[in-house]
N, C-alpha and C positions, 0 to 999 in steps of 0.2 A: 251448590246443590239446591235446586228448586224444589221447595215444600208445596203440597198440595194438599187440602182436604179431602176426605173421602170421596163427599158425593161431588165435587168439582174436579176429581181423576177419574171417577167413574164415567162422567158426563162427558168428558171430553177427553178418555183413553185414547184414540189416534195418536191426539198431539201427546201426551204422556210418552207415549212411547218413542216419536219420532225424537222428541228431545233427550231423552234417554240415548238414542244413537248419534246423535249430534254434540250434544251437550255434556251428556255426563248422567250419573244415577239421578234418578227422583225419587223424594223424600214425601209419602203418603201417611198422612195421619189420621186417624180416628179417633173422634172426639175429643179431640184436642192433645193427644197422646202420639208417638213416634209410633208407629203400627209397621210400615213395610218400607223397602225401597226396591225401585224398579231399574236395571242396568241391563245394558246389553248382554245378551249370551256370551259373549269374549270377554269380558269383565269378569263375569260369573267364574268362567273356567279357570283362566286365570287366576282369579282370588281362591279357586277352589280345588288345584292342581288337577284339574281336566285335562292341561294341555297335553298331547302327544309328544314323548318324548323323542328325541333327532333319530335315536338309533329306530323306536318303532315305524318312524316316518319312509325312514330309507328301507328298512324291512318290507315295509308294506307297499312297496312304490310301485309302480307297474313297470310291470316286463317287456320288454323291446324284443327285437331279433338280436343274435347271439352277435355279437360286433366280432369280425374277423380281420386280423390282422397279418399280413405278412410283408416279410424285410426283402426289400429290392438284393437282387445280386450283383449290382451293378459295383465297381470299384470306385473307392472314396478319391476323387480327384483333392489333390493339393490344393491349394487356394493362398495366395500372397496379398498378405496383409499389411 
């Protein structure tokens, strides 16, 4: 994890961030003290049980047309194997 001083994350926030999505959290201090860390949003959730769980995912999923099914009448020929 890459430490940063304040006013040298402030100055150059883009890259704080971009290395944050690349890299990994960034370690921001203030006056010389551990003050914050910055990580991706899916880190975040992640660390912080955000994620959506499978069952609300398929709940939530979108709806298609009604899939319609039907079984031929046709007679199941034998087959020699």
């Amino acid at each position: 994890m890459h430490t940063w001083q304040l006013q040298e994350a402030k100055s150059r926030f883009s890259e704080v961030v971009e290395l944050s999505l690349k890299e990994g959290p960034q370690l921001v201090t203030r006056r010389g003290e551990e003050a914050v860390v910055i990580l991706a949003v899916d880190d975040y959730r992640r660390l912080s049980g955000q994620l959506p769980r499978l069952k609300d995912c398929l709940l939530n999923a979108p709806r298609g047309e009604a899939l319609v099914l039907e079984r031929s009448t046709e007679v199941i020929r034998d087959l020699a194997l």
